[in-house]
C-alpha atoms as a printed R data frame, in Angstrom:
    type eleno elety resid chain resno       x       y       z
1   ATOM     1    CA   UNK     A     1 -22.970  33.227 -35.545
2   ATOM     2    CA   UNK     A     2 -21.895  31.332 -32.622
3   ATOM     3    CA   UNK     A     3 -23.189  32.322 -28.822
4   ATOM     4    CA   UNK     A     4 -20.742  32.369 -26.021
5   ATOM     5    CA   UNK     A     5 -22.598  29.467 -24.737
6   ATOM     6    CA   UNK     A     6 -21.589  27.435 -27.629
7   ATOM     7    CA   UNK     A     7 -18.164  28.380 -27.810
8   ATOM     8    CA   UNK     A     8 -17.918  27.079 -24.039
9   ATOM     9    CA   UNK     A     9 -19.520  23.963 -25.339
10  ATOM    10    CA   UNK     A    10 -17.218  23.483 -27.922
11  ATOM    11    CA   UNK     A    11 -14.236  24.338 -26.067
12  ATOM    12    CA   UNK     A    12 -15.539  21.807 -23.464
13  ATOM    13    CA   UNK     A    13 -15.935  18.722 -25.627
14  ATOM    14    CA   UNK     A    14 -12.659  19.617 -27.030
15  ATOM    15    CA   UNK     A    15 -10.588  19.519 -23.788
16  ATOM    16    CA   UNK     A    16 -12.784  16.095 -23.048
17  ATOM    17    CA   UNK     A    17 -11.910  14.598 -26.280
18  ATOM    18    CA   UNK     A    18  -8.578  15.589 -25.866
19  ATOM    19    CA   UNK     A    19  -8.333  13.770 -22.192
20  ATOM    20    CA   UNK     A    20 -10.110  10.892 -23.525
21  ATOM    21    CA   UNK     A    21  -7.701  10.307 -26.474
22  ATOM    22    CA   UNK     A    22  -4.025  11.161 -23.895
23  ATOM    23    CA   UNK     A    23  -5.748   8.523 -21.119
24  ATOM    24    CA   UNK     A    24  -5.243   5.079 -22.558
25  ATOM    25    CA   UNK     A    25  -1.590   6.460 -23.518
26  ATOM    26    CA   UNK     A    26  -0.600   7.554 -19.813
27  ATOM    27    CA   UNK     A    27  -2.557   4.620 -18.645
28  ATOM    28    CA   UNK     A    28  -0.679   1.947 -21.044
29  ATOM    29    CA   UNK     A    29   2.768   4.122 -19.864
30  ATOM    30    CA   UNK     A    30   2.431   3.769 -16.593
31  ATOM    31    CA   UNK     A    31   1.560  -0.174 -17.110
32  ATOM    32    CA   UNK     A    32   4.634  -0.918 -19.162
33  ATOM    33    CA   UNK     A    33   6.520   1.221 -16.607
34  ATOM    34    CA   UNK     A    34   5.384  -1.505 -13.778
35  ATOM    35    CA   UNK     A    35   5.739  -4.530 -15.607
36  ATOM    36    CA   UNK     A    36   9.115  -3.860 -17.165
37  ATOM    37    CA   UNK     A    37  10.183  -2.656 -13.476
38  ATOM    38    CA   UNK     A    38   8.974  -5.729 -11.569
39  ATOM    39    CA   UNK     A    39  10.105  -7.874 -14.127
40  ATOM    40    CA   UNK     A    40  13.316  -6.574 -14.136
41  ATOM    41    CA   UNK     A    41  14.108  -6.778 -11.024
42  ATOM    42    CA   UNK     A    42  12.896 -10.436 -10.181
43  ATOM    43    CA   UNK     A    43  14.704 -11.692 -12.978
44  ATOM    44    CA   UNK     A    44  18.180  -9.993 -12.082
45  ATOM    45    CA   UNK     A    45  17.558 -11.808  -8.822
46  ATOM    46    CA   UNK     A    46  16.599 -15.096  -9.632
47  ATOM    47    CA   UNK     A    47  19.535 -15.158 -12.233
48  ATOM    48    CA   UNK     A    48  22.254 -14.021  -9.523
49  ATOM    49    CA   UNK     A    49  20.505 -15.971  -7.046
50  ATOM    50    CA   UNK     A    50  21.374 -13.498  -4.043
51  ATOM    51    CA   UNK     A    51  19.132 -14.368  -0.410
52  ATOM    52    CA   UNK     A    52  15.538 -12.480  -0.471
53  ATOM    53    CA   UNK     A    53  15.891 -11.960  -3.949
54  ATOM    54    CA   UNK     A    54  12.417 -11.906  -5.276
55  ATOM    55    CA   UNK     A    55  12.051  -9.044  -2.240
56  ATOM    56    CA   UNK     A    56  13.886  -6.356  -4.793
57  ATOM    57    CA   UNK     A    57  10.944  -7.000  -7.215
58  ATOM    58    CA   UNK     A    58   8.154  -6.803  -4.403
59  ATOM    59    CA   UNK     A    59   8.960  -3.156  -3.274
60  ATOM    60    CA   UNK     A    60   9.616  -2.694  -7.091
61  ATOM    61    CA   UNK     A    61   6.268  -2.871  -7.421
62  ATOM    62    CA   UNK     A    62   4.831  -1.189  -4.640
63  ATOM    63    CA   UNK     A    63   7.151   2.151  -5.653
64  ATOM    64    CA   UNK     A    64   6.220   1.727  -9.354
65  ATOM    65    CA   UNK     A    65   2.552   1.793  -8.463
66  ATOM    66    CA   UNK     A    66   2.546   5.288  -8.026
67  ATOM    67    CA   UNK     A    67   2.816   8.303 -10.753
68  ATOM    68    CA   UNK     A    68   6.704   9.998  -9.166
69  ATOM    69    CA   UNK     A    69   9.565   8.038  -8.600
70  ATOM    70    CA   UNK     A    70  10.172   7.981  -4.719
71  ATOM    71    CA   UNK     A    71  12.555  10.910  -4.024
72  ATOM    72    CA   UNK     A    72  16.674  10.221  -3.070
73  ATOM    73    CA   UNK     A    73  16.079  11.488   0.827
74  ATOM    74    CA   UNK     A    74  13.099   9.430   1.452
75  ATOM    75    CA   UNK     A    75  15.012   6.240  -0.667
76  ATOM    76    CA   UNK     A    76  17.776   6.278   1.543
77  ATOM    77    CA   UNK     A    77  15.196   7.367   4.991
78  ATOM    78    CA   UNK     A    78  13.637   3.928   4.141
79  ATOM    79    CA   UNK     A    79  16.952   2.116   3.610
80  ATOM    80    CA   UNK     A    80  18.785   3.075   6.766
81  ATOM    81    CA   UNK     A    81  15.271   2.189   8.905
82  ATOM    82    CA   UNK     A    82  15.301  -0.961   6.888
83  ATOM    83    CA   UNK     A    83  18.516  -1.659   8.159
84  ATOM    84    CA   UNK     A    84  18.774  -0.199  11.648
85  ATOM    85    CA   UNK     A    85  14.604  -2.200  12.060
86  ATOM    86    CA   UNK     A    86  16.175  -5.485  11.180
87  ATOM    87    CA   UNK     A    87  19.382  -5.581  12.742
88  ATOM    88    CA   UNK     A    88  17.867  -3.961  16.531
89  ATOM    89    CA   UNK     A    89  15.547  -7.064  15.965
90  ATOM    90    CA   UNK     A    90  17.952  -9.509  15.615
91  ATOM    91    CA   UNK     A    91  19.847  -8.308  18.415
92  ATOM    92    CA   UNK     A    92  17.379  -7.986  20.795
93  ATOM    93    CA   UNK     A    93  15.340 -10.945  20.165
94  ATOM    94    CA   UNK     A    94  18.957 -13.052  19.971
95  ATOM    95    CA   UNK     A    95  19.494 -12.057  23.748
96  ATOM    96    CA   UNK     A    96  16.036 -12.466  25.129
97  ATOM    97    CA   UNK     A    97  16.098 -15.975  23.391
98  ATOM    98    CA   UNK     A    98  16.758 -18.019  26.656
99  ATOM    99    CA   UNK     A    99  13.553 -16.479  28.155
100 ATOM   100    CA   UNK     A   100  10.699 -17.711  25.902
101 ATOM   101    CA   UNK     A   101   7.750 -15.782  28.384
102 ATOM   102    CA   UNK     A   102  10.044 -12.202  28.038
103 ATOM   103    CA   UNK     A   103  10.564 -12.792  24.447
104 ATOM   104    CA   UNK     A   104   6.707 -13.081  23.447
105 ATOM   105    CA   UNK     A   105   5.796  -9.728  25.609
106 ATOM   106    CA   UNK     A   106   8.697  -8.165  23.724
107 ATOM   107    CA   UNK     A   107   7.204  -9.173  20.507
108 ATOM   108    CA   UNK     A   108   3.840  -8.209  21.453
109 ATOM   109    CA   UNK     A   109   4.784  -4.885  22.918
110 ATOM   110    CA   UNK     A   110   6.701  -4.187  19.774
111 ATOM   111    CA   UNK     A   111   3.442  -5.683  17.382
112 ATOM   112    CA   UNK     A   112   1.195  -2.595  19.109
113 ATOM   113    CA   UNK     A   113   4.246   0.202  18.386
114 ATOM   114    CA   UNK     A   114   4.283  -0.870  14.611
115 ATOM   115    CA   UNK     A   115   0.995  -0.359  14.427
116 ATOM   116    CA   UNK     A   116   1.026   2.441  16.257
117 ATOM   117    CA   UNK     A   117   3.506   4.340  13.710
118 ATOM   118    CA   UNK     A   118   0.544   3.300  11.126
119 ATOM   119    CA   UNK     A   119  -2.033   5.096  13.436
120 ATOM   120    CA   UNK     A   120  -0.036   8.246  13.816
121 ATOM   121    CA   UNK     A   121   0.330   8.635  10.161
122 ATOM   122    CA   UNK     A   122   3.971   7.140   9.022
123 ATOM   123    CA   UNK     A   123   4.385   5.871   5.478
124 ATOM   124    CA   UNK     A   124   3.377   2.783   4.543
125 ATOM   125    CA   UNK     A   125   6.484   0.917   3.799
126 ATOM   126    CA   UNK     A   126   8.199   2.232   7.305
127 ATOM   127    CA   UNK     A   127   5.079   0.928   8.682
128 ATOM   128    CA   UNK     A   128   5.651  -2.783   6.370
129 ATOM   129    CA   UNK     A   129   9.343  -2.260   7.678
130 ATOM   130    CA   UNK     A   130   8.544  -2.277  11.289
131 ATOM   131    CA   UNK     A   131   6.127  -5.170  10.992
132 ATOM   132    CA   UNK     A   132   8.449  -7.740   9.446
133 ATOM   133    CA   UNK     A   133  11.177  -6.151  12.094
134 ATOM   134    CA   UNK     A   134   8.654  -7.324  14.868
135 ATOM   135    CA   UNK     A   135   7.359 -10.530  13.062
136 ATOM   136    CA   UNK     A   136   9.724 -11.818  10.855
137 ATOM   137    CA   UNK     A   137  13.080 -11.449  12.727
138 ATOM   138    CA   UNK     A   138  11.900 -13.739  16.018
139 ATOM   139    CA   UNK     A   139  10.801 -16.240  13.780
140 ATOM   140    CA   UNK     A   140  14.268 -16.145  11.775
141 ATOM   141    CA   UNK     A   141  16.230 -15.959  15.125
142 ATOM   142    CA   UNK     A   142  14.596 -19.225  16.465
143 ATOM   143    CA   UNK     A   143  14.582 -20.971  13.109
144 ATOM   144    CA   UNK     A   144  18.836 -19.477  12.639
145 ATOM   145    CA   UNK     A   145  21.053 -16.618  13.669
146 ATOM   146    CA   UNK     A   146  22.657 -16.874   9.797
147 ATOM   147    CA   UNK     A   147  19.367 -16.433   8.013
148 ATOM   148    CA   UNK     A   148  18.485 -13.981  10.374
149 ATOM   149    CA   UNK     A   149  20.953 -12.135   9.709
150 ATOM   150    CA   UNK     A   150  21.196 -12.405   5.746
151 ATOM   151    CA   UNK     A   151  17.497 -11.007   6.277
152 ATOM   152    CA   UNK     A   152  18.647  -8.145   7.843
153 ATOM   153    CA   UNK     A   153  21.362  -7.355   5.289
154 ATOM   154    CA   UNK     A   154  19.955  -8.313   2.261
155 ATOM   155    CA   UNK     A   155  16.720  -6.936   2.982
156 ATOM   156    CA   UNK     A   156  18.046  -3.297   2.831
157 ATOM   157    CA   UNK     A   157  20.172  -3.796  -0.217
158 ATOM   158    CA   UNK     A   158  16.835  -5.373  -2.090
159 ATOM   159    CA   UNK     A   159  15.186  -2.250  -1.625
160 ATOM   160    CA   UNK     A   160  18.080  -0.393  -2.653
161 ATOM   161    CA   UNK     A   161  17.891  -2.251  -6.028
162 ATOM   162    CA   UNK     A   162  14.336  -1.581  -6.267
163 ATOM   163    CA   UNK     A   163  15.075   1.644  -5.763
164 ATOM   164    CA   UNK     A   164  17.332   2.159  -8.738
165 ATOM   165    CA   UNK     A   165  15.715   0.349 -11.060
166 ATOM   166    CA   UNK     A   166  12.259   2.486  -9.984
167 ATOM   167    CA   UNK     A   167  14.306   5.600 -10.509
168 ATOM   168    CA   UNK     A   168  15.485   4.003 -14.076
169 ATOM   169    CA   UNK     A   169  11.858   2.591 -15.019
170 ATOM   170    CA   UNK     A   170  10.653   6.383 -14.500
171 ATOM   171    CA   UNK     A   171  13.552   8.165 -16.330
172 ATOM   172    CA   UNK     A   172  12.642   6.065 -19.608
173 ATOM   173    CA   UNK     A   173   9.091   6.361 -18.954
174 ATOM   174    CA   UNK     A   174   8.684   9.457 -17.197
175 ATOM   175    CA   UNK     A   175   4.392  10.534 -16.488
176 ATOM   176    CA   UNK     A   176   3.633  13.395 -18.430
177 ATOM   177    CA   UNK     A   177   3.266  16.907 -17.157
178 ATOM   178    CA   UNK     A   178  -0.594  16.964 -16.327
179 ATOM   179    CA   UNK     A   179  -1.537  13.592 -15.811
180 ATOM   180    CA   UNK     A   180  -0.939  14.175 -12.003
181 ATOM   181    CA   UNK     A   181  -3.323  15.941 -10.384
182 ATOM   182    CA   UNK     A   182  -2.107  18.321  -6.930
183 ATOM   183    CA   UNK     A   183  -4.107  17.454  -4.315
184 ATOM   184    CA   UNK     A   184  -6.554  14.898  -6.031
185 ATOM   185    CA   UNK     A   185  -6.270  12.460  -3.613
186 ATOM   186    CA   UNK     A   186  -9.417  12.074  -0.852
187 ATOM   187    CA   UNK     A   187  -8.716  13.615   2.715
188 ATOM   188    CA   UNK     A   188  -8.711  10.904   5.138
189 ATOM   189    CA   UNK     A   189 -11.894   9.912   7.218
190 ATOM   190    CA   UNK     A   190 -11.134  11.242  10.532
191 ATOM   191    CA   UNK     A   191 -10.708   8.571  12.998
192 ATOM   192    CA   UNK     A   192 -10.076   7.708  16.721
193 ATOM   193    CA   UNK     A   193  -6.459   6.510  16.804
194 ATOM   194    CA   UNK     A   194  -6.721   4.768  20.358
195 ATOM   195    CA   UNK     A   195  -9.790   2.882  19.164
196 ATOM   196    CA   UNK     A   196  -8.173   1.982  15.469
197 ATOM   197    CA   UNK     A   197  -5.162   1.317  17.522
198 ATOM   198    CA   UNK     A   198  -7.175  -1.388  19.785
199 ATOM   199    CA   UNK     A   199  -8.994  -2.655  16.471
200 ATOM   200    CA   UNK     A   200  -5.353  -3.715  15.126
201 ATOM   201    CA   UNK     A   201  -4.220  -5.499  18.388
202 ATOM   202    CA   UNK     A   202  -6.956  -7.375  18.843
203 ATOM   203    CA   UNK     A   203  -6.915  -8.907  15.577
204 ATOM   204    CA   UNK     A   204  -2.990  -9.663  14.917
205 ATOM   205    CA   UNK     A   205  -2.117 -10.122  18.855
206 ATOM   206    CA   UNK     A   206  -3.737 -13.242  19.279
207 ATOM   207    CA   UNK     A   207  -3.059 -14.644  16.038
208 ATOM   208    CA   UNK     A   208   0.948 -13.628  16.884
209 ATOM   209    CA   UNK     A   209   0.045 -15.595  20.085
210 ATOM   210    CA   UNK     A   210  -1.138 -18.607  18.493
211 ATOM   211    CA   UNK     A   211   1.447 -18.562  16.002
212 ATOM   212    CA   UNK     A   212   4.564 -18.612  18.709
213 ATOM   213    CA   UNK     A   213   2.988 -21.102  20.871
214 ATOM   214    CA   UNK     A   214   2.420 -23.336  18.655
215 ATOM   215    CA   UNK     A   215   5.598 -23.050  16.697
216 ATOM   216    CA   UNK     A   216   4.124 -23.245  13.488
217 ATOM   217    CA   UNK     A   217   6.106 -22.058  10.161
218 ATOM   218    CA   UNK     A   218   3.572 -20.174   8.514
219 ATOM   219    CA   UNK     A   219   5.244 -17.584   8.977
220 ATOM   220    CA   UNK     A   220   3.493 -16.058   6.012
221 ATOM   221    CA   UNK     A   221   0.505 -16.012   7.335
222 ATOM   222    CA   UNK     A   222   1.706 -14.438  10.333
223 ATOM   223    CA   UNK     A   223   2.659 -11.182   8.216
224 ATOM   224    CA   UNK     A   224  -0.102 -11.171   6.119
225 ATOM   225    CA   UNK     A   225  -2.092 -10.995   9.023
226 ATOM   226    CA   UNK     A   226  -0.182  -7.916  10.476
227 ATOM   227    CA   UNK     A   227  -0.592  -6.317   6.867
228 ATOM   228    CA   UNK     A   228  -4.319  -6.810   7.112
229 ATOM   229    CA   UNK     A   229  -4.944  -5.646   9.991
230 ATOM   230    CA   UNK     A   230  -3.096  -2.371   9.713
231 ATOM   231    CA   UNK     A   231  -5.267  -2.021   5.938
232 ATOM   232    CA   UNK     A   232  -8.672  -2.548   6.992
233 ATOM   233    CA   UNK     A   233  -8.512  -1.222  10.599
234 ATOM   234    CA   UNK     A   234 -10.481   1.461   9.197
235 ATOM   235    CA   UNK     A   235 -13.120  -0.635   7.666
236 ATOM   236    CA   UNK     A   236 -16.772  -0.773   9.031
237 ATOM   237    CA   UNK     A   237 -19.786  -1.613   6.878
238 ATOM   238    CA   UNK     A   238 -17.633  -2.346   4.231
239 ATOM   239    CA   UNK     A   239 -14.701  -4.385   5.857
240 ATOM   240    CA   UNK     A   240 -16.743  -7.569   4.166
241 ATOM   241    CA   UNK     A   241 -16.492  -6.269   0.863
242 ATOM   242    CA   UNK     A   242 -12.921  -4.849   1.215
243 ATOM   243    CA   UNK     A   243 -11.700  -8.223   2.511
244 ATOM   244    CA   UNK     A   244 -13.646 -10.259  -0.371
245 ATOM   245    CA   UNK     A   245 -11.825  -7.920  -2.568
246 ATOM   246    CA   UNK     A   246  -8.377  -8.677  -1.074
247 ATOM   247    CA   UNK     A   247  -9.479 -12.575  -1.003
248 ATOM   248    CA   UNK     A   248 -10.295 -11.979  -4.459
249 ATOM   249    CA   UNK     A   249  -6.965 -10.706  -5.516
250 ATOM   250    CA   UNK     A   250  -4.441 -12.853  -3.542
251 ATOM   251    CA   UNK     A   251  -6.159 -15.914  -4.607
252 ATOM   252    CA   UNK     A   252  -5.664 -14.488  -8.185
253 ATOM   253    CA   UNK     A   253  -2.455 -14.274  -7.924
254 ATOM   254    CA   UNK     A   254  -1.857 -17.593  -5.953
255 ATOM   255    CA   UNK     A   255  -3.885 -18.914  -8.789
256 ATOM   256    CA   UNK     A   256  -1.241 -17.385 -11.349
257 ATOM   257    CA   UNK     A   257   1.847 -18.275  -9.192
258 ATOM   258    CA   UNK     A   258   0.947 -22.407  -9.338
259 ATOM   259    CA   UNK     A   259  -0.025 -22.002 -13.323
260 ATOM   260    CA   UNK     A   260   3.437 -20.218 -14.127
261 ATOM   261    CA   UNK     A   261   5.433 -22.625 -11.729
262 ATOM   262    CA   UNK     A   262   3.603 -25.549 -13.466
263 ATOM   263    CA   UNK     A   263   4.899 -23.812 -17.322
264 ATOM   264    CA   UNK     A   264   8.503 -23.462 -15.761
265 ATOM   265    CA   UNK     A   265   8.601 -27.245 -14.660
266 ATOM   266    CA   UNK     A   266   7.209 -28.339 -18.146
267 ATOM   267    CA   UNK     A   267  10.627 -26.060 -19.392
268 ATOM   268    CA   UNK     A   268  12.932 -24.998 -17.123
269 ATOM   269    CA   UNK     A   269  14.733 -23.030 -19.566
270 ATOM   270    CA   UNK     A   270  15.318 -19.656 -18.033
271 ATOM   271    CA   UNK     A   271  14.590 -17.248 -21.080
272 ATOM   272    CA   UNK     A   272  11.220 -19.443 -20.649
273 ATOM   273    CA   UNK     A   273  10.492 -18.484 -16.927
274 ATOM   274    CA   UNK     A   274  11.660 -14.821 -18.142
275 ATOM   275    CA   UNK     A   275   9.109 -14.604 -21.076
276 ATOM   276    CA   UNK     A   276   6.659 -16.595 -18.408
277 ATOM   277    CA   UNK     A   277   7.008 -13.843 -16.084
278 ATOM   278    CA   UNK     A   278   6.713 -10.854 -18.329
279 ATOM   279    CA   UNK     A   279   4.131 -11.965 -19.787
280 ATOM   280    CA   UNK     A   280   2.414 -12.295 -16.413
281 ATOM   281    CA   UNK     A   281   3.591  -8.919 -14.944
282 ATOM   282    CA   UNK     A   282   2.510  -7.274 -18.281
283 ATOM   283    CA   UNK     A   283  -1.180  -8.638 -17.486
284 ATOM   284    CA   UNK     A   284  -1.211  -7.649 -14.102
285 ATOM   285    CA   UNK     A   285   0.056  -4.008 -14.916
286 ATOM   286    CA   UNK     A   286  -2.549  -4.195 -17.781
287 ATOM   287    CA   UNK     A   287  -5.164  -4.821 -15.329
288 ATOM   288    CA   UNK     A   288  -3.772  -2.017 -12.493
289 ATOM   289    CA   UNK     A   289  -4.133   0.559 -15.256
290 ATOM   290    CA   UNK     A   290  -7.307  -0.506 -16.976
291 ATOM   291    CA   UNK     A   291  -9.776   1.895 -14.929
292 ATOM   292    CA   UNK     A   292 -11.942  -1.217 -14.061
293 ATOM   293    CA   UNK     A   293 -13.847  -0.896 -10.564
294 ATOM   294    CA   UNK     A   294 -11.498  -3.750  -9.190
295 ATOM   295    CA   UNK     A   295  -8.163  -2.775 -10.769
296 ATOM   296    CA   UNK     A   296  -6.740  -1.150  -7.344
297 ATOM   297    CA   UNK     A   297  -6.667  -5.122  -6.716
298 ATOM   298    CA   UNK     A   298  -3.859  -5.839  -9.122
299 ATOM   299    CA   UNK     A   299  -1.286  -4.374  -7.258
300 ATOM   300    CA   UNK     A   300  -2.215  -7.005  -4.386
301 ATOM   301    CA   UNK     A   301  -2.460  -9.682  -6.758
302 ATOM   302    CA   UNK     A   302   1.100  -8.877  -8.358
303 ATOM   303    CA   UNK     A   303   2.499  -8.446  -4.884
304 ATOM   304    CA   UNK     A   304   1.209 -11.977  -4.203
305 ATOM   305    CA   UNK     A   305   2.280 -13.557  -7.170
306 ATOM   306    CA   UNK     A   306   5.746 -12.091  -6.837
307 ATOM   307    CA   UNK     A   307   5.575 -13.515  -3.401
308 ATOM   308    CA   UNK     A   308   4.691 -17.370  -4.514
309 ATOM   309    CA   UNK     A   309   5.987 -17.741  -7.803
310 ATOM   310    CA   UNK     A   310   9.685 -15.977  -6.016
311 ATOM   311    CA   UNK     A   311   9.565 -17.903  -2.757
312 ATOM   312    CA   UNK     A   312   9.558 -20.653  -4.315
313 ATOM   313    CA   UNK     A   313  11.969 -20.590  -7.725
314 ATOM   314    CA   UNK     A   314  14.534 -19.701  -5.094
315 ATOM   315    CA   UNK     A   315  16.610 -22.335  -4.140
316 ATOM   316    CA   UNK     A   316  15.469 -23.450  -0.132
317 ATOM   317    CA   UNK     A   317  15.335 -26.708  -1.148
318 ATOM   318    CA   UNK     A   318  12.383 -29.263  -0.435
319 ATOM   319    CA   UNK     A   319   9.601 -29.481  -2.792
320 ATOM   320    CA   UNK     A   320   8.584 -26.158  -4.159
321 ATOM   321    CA   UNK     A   321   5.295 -27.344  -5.317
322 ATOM   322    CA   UNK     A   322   3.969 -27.944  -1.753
323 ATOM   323    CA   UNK     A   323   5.647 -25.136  -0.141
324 ATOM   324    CA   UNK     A   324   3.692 -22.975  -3.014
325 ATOM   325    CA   UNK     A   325   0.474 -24.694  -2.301
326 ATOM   326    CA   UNK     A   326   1.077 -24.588   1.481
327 ATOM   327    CA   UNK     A   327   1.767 -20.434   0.926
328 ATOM   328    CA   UNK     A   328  -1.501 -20.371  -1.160
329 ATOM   329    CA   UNK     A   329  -3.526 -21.988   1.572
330 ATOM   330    CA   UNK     A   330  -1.455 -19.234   4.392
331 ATOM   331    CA   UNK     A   331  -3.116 -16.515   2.449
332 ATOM   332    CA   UNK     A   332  -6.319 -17.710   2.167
333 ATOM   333    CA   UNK     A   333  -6.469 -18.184   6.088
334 ATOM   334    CA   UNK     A   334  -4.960 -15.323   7.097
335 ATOM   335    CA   UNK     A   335  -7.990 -13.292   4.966
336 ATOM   336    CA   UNK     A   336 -10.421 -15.886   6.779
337 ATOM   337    CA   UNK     A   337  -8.843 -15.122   9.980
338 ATOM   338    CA   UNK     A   338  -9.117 -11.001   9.747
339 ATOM   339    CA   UNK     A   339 -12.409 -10.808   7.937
340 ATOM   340    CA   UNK     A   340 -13.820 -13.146  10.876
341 ATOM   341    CA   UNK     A   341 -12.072 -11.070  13.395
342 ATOM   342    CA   UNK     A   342 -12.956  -7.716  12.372
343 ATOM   343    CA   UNK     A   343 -16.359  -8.576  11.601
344 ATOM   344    CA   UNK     A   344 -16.848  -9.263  15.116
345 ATOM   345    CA   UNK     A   345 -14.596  -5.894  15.747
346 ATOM   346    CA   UNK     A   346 -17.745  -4.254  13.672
347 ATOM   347    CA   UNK     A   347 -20.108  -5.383  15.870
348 ATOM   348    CA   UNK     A   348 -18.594  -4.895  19.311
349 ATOM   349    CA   UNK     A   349 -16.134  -2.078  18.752
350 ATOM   350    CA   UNK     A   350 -16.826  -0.367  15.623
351 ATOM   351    CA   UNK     A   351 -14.409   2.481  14.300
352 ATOM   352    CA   UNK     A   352 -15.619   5.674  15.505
353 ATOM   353    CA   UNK     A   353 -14.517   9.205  15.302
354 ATOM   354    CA   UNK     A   354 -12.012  11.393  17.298
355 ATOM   355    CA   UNK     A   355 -13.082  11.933  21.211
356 ATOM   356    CA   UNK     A   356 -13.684  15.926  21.460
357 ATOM   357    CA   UNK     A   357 -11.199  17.717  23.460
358 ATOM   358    CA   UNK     A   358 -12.627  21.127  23.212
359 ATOM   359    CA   UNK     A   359 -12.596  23.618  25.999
360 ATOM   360    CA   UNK     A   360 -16.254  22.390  27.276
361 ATOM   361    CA   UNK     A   361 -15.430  18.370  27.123
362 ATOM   362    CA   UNK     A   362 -15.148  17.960  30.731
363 ATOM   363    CA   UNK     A   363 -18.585  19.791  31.436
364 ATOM   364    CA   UNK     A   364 -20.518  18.105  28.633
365 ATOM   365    CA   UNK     A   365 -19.219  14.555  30.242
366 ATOM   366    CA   UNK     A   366 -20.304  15.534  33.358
367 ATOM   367    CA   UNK     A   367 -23.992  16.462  32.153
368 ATOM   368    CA   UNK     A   368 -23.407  13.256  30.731
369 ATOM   369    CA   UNK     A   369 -23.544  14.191  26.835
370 ATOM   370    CA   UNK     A   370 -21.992  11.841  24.569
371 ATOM   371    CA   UNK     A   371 -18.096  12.199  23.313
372 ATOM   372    CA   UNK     A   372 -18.032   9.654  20.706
C-alpha cells in the first residue's frame, strides 16, 4: 500500500513530466509568434517601400520578445513620446544650427537626461526613444531638414504598425494560462544612480564628442554606443563577458545580414527575399526560445540583422554592399569602444551600491566611517 511519501513522489514526477512535455510547445509558440511577427512586418515595409521601414519590424521584435502583448495605454504612451521626442529635436536642434559650440552642449546635456530616465527606472523603449531623439535627430538636421523630419513622422507610425501587428501575432498565438510566472523575474541589484549615471557619460559623451567633431556618418555607431552604455552600465566583473556576448551576437547577425543580401542579389525575386527572410527570422526565434545558455543573445542578433539586411534593401541609393559592410564594421567598433571604456570604468570607478542616507549618515561621515 502506498505511503504518503510516495504519493508526493508520484504526484511530483507527474506535474514535472507534465511541464517537461507543455515546454517545447510554449517555447516553439512563442518562437513562431516572433518570427511570423518580425517577418511580417519587414516585409509589408519593404514591399510598400514607406521611409524607416525596416524600423516597424525592429520594435516588432523587441515587443514580441516578451510573453503579453504590450497593453493599448502604454502603446499609445510610447507613440505620442515617440512623436513629441522627435519632433522637439528637430526643432530645437534646427534653431541652434547656426551655433555649432551651443548645439554640441545641447546635445550633450540632453545625452546625460536620456540616460538619466534609464537610471531612474523608465522603460526601455522610452529610454531607446530619447536616445535616438538626442542622437539621431542632430545628425539628420545637419545631413537634411526633409529626412529629419520623415524620421520624426514615420518613426511614430512604424511603431504604431508594430504595434498592431504585435497585438495580432498574440491574438493568433496567445501564451497559455500558466506559462507566465507572477513575479518570476529577479529584483534588481541595488545600485548608486549618480555613480551608474557618471559610468554612462563617460563612456558615450566622448564618443558623441568625437563623432560631431569629426563629422563622421557612422551614425550607427554613434547609437549603438548610447545603447551600450545604458545596458552594461551595471556591469562589473562581468562587463567582459557580457560585452563578448553582445560582440558575439551582433556579429552573428551582421554575419547573417551579408549571407542573405548576397542570396537576394543572386535572385532578386521578392517572394525569394520573403522566403530568405523567414527562413532567417524563424532561426533566430528558434534560437531565442531554445533554453540554451546564450539564447537571450538572439534577440540582439535579430535586432541586428533586421538592422543590416533593412538598411540596406531600402532604396538610399549607393552601393548597398559597402554600406552593409561599412554598418558591420560600426558595430563591431562601437562594442570595441564600450568594452575598452568600461573596462577602464571597472577599474577606476566601479559600480557600487546606494550612499546611506539614514538618520546617523552625517555622524558616521564625520567619525569618518565609510558610506559606500
Amino acid at each position: 500500500m502506498p505511503t504518503g511519501r510516495d504519493r508526493d513522489r508520484d504526484r511530483d514526477e507527474e506535474a514535472l513530466r507534465a511541464a517537461l512535455l507543455s515546454e517545447p510547445e510554449l517555447d516553439t509558440r512563442k518562437g513562431v509568434r516572433l518570427a511570423l511577427g518580425v517577418g511580417f512586418c519587414f516585409l509589408l515595409g519593404m514591399a510598400l517601400q514607406w521611409p524607416f521601414a525596416f524600423l516597424a519590424a525592429i520594435f516588432a521584435g523587441l515587443f514580441l520578445q516578451g510573453d503579453q502583448a504590450p497593453r493599448l495605454k502604454a502603446s499609445v504612451t510610447l507613440i505620442a513620446m515617440g512623436l513629441v521626442s522627435l519632433m522637439a529635436g528637430l526643432l530645437l536642434f534646427s534653431a541652434l544650427e547656426p551655433y555649432p559650440a551651443v548645439f554640441l552642449v545641447a546635445q550633450l546635456v540632453l545625452l546625460v537626461w536620456a540616460f538619466s530616465l534609464s537610471v531612474s527606472g523608465k522603460p526601455v523603449l522610452m529610454v531607446l526613444l530619447a536616445l535616438m531623439g538626442v542622437l539621431l535627430m542632430p545628425y539628420l538636421v545637419g545631413l537634411s531638414h526633409t529626412v529629419a523630419l520623415q524620421l520624426a513622422v514615420w518613426m511614430p507610425l512604424n511603431m504604431a504598425l508594430a504595434f498592431l501587428v504585435c497585438a495580432g501575432a498574440f491574438a493568433l498565438l496567445p501564451t497559455e494560462s500558466g506559462s507566465v510566472l507572477p513575479g518570476a523575474a529577479a529584483p534588481a541589484a541595488a545600485f548608486d544612480p549618480e555613480r551608474r549615471l557618471v559610468r554612462m557619460t563617460l563612456v558615450a559623451a566622448p564618443f558623441t564628442l568625437a563623432f560631431q567633431l569629426s563629422s563622421s556618418g557612422a551614425v550607427l555607431t554613434l547609437l549603438f554606443v548610447a545603447i551600450l552604455a545604458q545596458q552594461l552600465a551595471a556591469s562589473t566583473r562581468a562587463g567582459p563577458a557580457v560585452a563578448r556576448g553582445m560582440l558575439l551576437a551582433n556579429l552573428t547577425g551582421g554575419a547573417t545580414a551579408v549571407l542573405a543580401y548576397e542570396l537576394v542579389v543572386i535572385n532578386t525575386h521578392f517572394g525569394f527575399m520573403a522566403v530568405v527572410t523567414l527562413v532567417i527570422c524563424l532561426i533566430m526565434a528558434q534560437w531565442f526560445v531554445s533554453g540554451r545558455p546564450d539564447a537571450a543573445l538572439a534577440g540582439s542578433a535579430l535586432t541586428t540583422f533586421i538592422i543590416l539586411f533593412g538598411g540596406s534593401m531600402a532604396p538610399f541609393g549607393g552601393d548597398v554592399e559597402v554600406k552593409m559592410l561599412d554598418r558591420l564594421v560600426q558595430v563591431a567598433a562601437a562594442l570595441i569602444w564600450v568594452l575598452g571604456a568600461f573596462l577602464a570604468l571597472d577599474a577606476f570607478l566601479p559600480e557600487r551600491e546606494p550612499v546611506s542616507r539614514g538618520p546617523n549618515w552625517r555622524s558616521r561621515r564625520e567619525q569618518g566611517a565609510p558610506t559606500t
